[in-house]
N, C-alpha and C positions, 0 to 999 in steps of 0.2 A: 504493500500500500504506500509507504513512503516513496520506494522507488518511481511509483507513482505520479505519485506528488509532483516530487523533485521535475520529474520528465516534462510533465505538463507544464508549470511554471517557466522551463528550457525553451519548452515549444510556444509559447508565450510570448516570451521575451524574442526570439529568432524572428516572429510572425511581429512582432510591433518595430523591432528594426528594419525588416524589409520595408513595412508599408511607410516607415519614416523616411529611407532611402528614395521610394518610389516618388513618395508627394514632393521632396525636397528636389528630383530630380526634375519634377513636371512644374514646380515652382517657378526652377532655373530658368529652365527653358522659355518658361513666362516673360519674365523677366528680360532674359536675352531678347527676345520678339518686340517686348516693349521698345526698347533701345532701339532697336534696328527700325522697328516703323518708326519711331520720332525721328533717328537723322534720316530717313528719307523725307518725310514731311518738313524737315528743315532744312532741306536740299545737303546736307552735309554727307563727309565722305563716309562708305561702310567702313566701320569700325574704327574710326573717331572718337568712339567714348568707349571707355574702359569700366567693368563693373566691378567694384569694390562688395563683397560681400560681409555686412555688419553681423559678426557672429556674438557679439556681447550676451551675455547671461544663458546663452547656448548650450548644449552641452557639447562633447567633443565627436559623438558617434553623429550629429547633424553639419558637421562639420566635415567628418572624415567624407562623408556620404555626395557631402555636395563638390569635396576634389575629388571625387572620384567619377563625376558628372564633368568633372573638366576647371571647374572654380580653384585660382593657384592666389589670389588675393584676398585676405581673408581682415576685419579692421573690429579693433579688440577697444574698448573705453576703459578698462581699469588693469591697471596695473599686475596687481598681484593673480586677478583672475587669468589675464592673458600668459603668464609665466606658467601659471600651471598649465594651462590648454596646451602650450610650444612642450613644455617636457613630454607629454603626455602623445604627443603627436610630428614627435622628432624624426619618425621614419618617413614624413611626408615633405615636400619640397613645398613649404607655404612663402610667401613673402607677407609679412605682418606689418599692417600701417596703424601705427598708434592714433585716435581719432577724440581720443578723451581732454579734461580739460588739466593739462600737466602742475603736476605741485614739485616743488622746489627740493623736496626727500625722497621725487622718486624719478628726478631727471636722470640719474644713472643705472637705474635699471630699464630705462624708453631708452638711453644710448648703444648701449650693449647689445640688447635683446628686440629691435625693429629696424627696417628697413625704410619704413617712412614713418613722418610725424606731421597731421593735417591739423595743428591746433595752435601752433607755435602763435602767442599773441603780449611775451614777456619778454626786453632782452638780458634779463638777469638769466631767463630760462633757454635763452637762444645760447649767452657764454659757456651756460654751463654743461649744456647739450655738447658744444663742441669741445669742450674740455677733456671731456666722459667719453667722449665716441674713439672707441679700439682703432689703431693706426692698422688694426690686421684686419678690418671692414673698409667699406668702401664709405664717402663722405653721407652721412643724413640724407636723407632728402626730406626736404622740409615745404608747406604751405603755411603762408601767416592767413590766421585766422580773422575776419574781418565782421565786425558787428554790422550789417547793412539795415538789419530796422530798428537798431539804436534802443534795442531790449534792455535792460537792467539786469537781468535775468540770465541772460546768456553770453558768453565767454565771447573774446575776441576784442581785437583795437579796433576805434572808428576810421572812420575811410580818412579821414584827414589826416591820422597819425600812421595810415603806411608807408610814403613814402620815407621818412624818419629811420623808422625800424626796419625797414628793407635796406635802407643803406650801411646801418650799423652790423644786420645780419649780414652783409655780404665781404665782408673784414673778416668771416671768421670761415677758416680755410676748410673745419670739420663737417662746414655745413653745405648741403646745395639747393638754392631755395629753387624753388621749382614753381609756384607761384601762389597763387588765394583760392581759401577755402570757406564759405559762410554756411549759416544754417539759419534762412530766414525766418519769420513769422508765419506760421502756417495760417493760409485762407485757402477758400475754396475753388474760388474763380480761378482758373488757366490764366487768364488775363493780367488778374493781380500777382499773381506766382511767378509770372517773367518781371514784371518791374523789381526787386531786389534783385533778381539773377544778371538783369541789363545792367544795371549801376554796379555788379560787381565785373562786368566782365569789360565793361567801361573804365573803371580802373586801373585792370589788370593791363589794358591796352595803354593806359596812357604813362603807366611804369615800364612798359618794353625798351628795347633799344637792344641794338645789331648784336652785341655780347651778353643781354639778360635776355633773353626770349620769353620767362617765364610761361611754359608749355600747358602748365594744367591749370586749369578750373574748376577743384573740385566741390560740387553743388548739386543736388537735386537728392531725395532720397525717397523710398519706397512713392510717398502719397503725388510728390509735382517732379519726377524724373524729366517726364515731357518736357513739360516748363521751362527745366532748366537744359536740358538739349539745345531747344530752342534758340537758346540764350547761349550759347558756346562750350556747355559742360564738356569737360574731358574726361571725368570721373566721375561716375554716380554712388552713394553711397545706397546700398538697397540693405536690409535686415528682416524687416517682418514680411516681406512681399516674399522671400526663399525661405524662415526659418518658421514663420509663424509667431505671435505674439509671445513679448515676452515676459518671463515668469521671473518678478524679482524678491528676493530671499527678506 
């Protein structure tokens, strides 16, 4: 009867990871479709935006499930949770973009342990990054984080203090800024959803020049990815449209 037991529970557990695999894969694929019809309807090139998959509070078998659907970017909010996930999932080739809002005791473990960083909005936190970041990795790559609807609430410098901070970040040889990253005000309207994406991407162009390119724009996330297409996204942040709603402890 135990033997029983046990088996059924096995059989259980096997049958709830497949179908987790399955929906996570049919999510993907969503997702991906999403993308592709937006830059066509924004006449943009195929595969012009890159999908960042937000696995935060995730576990790591939704995770293994969706690189193995072909997802090699994966973008983690908390520190300590993200260190466990990478041990736990060493035998996998991830690239991990820290997307969280950085504290000052844990910039060296975001140096060591990520390959991108989309939040950078302190330059106490930009020195220290590059201090901390291993000469045996390759430089940061780094987005300054940009408040576009002037939230209280939410992380990031105003658009008037980028140019500042982007020039004192670009003195620091560990980092490579790569370019801005916001996370507007959610409204509902398409219409309203491109204006903060337009004034960020309006910025980002008016900080360029022949040696900063500044390449990415990463903006839009599960609810206005369109929107922010639209508007020049080069990276989308998506989370609950592939993992499903999340469950915080």
């Amino acid at each position: 009867m135990y033997h029983n037991v046990v088996t059924n529970k096995l059989d259980m557990r096997i049958n709830s990871t497949k179908m987790t695999d399955l929906s996570i894969t049919t999510r993907l694929a969503t997702v991906y479709a999403r993308i592709r019809q937006a830059e066509v309807t924004a006449n943009r090139q195929t595969g012009a935006v890159q999908l960042l998959a937000v696995s935060k509070t995730h576990d790591i078998y939704k995770i293994r499930a969706a690189w193995e659907a072909g997802q090699r970017a994966f973008g983690e909010n908390y520190v300590q949770e993200a260190l466990d996930k990478q041990k736990k999932l060493q035998d996998l080739e991830i690239e991990w973009h820290f997307i969280g809002r950085l504290q000052s005791n844990k910039t060296k473990e975001v140096a060591e342990n990520f390959a991108w960083v989309h939040s950078l909005s302190d330059l106490n936190h930009a020195r220290r990054l590059n201090t901390q970041r291993p000469m045996a990795l390759p430089p940061l790559q780094v987005c300054i984080q940009v408040n576009v609807s002037h939230e209280a609430s939410k992380g990031g410098v105003l658009p008037e203090a980028v140019p500042q901070l982007l020039a004192q970040c670009l003195e620091l040889p560990r980092l490579q800024i790569r370019g801005l990253m916001a996370i507007p005000e959610a409204v509902g309207d398409i219409l309203q959803q491109r204006q903060p994406f337009a004034s960020l991407r309006q910025l980002r162009d008016s900080l360029m020049r022949s040696n900063l390119p500044l390449d990415t724009l990463s903006m839009g996330m599960s609810d206005d990815l369109e929107a922010a297409i639209c508007e020049g996204a080069t990276l989308v942040r998506v989370g609950s449209a592939i993992f499903g709603d999340r469950i915080y402890a």
